[in-house]
C-alpha positions as CSV (number, residue, x, y, z in Angstrom):
1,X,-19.9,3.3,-30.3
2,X,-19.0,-0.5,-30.0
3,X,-16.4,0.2,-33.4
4,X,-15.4,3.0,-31.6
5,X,-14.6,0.5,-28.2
6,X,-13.1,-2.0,-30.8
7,X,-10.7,0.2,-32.3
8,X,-9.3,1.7,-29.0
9,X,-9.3,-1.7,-27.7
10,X,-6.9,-2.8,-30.7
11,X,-4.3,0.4,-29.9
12,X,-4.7,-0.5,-26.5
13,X,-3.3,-3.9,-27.0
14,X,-0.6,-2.5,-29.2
15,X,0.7,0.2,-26.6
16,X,1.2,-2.7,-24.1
17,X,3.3,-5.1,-26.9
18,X,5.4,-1.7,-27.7
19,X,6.0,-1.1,-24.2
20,X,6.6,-4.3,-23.0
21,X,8.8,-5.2,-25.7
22,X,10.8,-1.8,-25.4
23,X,11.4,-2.7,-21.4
24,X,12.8,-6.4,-22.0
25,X,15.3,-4.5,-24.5
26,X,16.8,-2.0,-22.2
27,X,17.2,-4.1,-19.8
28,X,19.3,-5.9,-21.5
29,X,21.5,-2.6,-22.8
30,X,22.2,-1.8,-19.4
31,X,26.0,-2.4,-18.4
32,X,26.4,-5.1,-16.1
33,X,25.6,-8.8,-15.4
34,X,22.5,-9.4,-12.5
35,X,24.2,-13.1,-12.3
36,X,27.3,-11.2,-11.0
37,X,25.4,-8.9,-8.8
38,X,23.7,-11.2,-6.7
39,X,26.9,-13.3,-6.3
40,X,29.1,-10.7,-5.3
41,X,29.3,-9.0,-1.6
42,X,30.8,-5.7,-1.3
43,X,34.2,-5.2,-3.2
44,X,34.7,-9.2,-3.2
45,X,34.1,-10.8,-6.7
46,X,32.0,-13.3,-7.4
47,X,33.5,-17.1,-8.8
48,X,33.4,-16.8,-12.3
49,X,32.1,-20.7,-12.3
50,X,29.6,-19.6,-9.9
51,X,28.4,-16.9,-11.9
52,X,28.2,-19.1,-15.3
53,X,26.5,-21.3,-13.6
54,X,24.0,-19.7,-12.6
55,X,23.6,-17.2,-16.0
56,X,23.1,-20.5,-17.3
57,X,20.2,-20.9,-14.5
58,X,18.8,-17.9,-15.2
59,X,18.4,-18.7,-19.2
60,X,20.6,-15.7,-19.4
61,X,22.8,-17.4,-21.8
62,X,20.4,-17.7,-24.1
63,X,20.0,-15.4,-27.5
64,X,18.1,-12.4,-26.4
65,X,15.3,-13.1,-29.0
66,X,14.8,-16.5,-27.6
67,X,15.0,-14.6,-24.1
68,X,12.2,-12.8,-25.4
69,X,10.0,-15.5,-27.6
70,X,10.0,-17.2,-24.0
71,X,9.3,-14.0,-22.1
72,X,6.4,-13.4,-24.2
73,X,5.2,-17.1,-24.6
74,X,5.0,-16.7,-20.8
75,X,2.9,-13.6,-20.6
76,X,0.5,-14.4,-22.2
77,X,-0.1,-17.4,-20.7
78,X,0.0,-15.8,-17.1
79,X,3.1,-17.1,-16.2
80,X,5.5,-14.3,-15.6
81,X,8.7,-16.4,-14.5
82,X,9.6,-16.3,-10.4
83,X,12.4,-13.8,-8.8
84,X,15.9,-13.9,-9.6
85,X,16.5,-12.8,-6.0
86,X,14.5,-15.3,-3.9
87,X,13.1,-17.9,-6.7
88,X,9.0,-17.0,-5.4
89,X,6.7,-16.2,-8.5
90,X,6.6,-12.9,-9.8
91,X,2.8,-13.5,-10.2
92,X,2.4,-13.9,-6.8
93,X,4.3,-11.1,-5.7
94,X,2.9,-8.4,-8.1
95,X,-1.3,-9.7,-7.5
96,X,-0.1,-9.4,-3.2
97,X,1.1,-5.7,-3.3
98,X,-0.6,-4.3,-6.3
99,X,-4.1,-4.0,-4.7
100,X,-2.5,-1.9,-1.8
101,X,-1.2,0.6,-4.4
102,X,-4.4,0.7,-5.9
103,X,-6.6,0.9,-2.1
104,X,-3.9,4.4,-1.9
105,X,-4.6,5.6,-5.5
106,X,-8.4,5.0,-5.6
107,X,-9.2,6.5,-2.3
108,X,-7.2,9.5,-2.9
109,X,-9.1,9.7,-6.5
110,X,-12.0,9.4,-4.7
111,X,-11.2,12.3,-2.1
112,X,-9.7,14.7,-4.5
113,X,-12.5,14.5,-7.7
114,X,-15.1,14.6,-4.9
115,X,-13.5,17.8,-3.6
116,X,-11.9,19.4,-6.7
117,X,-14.3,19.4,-9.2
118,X,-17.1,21.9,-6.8
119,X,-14.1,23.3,-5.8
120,X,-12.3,23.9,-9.5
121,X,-16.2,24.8,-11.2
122,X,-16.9,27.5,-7.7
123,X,-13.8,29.3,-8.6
124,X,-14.9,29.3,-12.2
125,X,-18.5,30.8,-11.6
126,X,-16.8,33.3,-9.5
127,X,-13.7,34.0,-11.4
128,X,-12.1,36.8,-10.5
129,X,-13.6,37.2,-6.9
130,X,-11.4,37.0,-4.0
131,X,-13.2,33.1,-3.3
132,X,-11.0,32.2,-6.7
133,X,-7.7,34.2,-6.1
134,X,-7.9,31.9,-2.4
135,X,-8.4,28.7,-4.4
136,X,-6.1,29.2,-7.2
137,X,-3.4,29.8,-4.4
138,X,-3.9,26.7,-2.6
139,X,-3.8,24.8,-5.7
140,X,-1.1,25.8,-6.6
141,X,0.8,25.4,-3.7
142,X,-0.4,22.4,-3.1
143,X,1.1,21.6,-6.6
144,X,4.3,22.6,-5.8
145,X,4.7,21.1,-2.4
146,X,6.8,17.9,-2.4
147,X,5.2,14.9,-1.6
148,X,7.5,14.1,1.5
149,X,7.5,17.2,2.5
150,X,3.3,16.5,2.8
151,X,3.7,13.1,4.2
152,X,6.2,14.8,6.5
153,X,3.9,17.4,8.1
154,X,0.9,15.3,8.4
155,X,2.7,12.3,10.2
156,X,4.2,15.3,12.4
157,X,0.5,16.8,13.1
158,X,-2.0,13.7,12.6
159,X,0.8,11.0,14.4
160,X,2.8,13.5,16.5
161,X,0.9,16.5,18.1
162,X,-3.0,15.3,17.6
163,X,-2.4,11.3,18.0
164,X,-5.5,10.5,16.2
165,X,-4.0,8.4,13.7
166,X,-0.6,6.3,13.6
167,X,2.2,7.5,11.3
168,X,3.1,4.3,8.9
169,X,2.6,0.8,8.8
170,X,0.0,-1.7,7.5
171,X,-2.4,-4.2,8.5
172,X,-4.5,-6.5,6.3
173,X,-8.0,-5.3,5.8
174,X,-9.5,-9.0,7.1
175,X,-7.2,-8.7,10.4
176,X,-8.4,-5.4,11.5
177,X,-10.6,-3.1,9.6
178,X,-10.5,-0.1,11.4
179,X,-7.0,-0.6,11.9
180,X,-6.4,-1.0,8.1
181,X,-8.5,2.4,7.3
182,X,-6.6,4.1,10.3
183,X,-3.0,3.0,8.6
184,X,-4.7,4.1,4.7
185,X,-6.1,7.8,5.6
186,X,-2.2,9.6,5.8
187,X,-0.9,8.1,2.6
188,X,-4.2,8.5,0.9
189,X,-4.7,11.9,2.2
190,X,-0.7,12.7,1.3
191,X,-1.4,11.8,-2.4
192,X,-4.6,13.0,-2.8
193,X,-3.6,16.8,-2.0
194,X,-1.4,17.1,-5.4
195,X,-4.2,15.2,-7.0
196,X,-6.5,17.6,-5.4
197,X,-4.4,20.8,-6.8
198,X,-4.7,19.5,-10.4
199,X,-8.3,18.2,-10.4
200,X,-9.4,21.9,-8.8
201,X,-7.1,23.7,-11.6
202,X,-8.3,21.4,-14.2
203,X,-11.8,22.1,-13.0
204,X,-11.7,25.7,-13.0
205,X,-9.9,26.1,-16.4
206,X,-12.3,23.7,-18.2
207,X,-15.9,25.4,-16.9
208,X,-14.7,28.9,-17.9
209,X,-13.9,27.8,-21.2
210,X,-17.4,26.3,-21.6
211,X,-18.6,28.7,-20.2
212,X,-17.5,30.9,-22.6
213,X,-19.2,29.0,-25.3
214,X,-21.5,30.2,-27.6
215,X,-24.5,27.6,-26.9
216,X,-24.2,29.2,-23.2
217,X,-24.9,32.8,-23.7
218,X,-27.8,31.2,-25.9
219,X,-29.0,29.3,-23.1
220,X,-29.0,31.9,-21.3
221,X,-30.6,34.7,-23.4
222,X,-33.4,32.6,-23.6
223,X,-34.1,32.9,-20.0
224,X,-32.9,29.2,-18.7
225,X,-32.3,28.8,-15.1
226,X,-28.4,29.3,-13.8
227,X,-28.8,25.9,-12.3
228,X,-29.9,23.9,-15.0
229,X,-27.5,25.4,-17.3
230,X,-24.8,24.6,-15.1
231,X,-26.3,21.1,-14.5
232,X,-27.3,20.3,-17.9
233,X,-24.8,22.2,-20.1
234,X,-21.5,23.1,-18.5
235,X,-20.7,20.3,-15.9
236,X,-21.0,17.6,-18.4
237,X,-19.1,18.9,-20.9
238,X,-16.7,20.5,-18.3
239,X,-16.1,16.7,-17.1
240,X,-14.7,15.1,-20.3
241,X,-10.6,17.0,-20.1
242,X,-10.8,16.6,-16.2
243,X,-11.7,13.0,-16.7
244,X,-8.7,12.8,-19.3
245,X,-6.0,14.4,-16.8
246,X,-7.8,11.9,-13.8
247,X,-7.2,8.7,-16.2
248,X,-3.7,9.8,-16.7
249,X,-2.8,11.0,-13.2
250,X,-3.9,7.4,-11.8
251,X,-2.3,5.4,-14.4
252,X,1.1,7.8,-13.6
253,X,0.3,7.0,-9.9
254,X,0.5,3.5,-9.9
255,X,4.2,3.4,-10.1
256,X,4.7,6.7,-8.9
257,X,4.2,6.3,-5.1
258,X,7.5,5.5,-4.2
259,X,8.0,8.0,-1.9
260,X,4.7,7.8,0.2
261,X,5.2,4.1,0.4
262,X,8.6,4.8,2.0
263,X,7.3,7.7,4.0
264,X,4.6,5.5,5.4
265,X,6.1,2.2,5.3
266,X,3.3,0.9,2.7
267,X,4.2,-2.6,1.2
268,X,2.9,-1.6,-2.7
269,X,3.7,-2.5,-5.6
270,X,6.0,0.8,-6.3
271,X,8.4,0.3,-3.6
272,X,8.4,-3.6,-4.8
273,X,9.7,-1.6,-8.4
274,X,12.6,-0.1,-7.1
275,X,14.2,-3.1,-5.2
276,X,13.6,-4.9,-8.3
277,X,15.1,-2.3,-10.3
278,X,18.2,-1.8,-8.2
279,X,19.0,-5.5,-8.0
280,X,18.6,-6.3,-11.9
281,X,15.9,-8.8,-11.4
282,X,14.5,-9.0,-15.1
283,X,11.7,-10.8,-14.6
284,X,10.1,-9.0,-11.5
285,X,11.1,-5.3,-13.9
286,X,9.7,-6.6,-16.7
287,X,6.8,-8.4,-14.6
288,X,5.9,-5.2,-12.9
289,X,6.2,-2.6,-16.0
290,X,4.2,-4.9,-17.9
291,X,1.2,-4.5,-14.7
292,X,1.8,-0.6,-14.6
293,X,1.6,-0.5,-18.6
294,X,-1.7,-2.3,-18.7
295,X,-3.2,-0.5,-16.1
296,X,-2.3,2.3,-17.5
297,X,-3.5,2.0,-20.9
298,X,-7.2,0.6,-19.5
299,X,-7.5,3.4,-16.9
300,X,-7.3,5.7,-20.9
301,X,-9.3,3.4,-22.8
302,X,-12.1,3.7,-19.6
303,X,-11.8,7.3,-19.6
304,X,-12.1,7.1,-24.1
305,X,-15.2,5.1,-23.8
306,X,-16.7,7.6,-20.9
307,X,-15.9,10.3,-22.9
308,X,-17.1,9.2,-25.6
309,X,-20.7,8.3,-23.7
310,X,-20.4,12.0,-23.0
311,X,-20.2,13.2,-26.3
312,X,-21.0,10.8,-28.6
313,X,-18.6,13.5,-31.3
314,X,-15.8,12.0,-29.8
315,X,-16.9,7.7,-31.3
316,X,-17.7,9.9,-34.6
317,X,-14.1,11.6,-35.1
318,X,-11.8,9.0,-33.7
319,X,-13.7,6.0,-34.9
């Protein structure tokens, strides 16, 4: 098991060089010069003196493998470089937002594996009975809605028609608590319903196949109870692909909440992405990517090592 932690701990590392590395690079193929963008205003140019000068600020005039060699020098000491836009510490920036991204992501996580798995293994027990037509066709639907179209109707019945909870904004946790959690259910509850969809189709698809299994039709020719071969047999095998598809739907999520951020005027770390993005501010892209990436790849390697604490098989193949 711990070679088996070591050795996806190694890859781990890896994925985040390779992705990190790929980002600063395209950056820098993309057309057009972010010292001339944030000089310029409208259609009027910016002084080219002004603009060298402050390439020259920027370390932009640098080779783009010393660009990098810095970059990286700075990573990995912590120090991520401050803001093109506004000269304030990327660092700063990214550890103040990204916590409210992961409050939404977490508690919708929480709502929809709480719901979704009973939910995903009912319809399996029942397959085929009206129960599971009903759930299948609410996942799915729920799959296919928009997410703004969701964080549309709820603001229009929870903010609009019932008034029980206010349609956007945020306040810090330490100000007002209930206020905070008042402000969190909508956008939580807006992203957990896709999350829901997959987690209950996920659910459902992995209990029938294990149900299906050969060690189960044992089990239960030799007279086992129905609930402890659901407990002891199905569930926890059931668990290790839904587990998978939950590690990788969080890890997608964290830079993937654009929209209910906007919709709900949430200060995370994905709307932080896109300003960044569309004003060419390498070092709060590259800043940001890196957090996403890493998060990302340690939300997997969590869900390897659980998996592998599941069924110990999995430390014996891959290892």
């Amino acid at each position: 098991m711990l070679r088996y932690i070591a050795y996806r701990s190694v890859v781990a590392i890896f994925l985040v060089w390779v992705v990190v590395t790929a980002v600063f690079l395209l950056l820098h193929l993309i057309p057009g010069d972010p010292a001339e963008l944030l000089l310029s205003q409208g259609s009027i140019a910016a002084d080219p003196a002004a603009v060298a000068a402050l390439r020259e600020q920027m370390g932009l005039n640098a080779p783009i493998w010393q660009q990098y060699l810095d970059h990286l020098g700075g990573v990995l000491t912590g120090d991520l470089g401050v803001s093109f836009r506004d000269g304030a510490p990327v660092v700063g920036q990214i550890a103040q937002r990204l916590p409210r991204t992961l409050e939404v992501i977490i508690t919708a996580s929480i709502i929809a594996t709480g719901i979704g798995i009973p939910l995903g293994s009912y319809a399996a027990i029942h397959a085929g009975s009206r129960t599971d037509s009903v759930i299948s066709f609410l996942a799915s639907a729920a799959l296919s809605t928009p997410v703004f179209v969701v964080g549309s109707v709820v603001i229009l019945i929870f903010a609009q028609k019932l008034k029980i909870l206010p349609a956007g904004g945020y306040v810090p946790f330490s100000e007002d608590p209930f206020g905070h959690i008042q402000l969190l259910l909508l956008p939580a509850g807006t992203v957990a319903l896709a999350l829901l969809a997959v987690i209950t189709r996920m659910s459902r698809a992995s209990v029938l196949e294990v149900l299906a299994r050969d060690y189960i039709r044992t089990a239960r020719a030799k007279g086992l109870p129905r609930r402890r071969i659901l407990k002891r047999h199905v569930v926890r095998n059931a668990l290790i692909p839904v587990l998978t598809i939950l590690g990788l739907e969080m890890g997608t999520l964290i830079g993937g909440t654009v929209l209910v951020e906007f919709v709900f005027n949430w200060p995370g770390l994905s709307g932080y992405l896109v300003n960044a993005v569309d004003s060419r501010d390498y070092p709060e892209v590259v800043g940001i990517v890196m957090t996403i990436s890493i998060l990302f790849v340690f939300l997997n390697l969590l869900v390897d090592v659980i998996n592998a604490a599941l069924d110990p098989r999995i430390s014996l193949v891959r290892g």
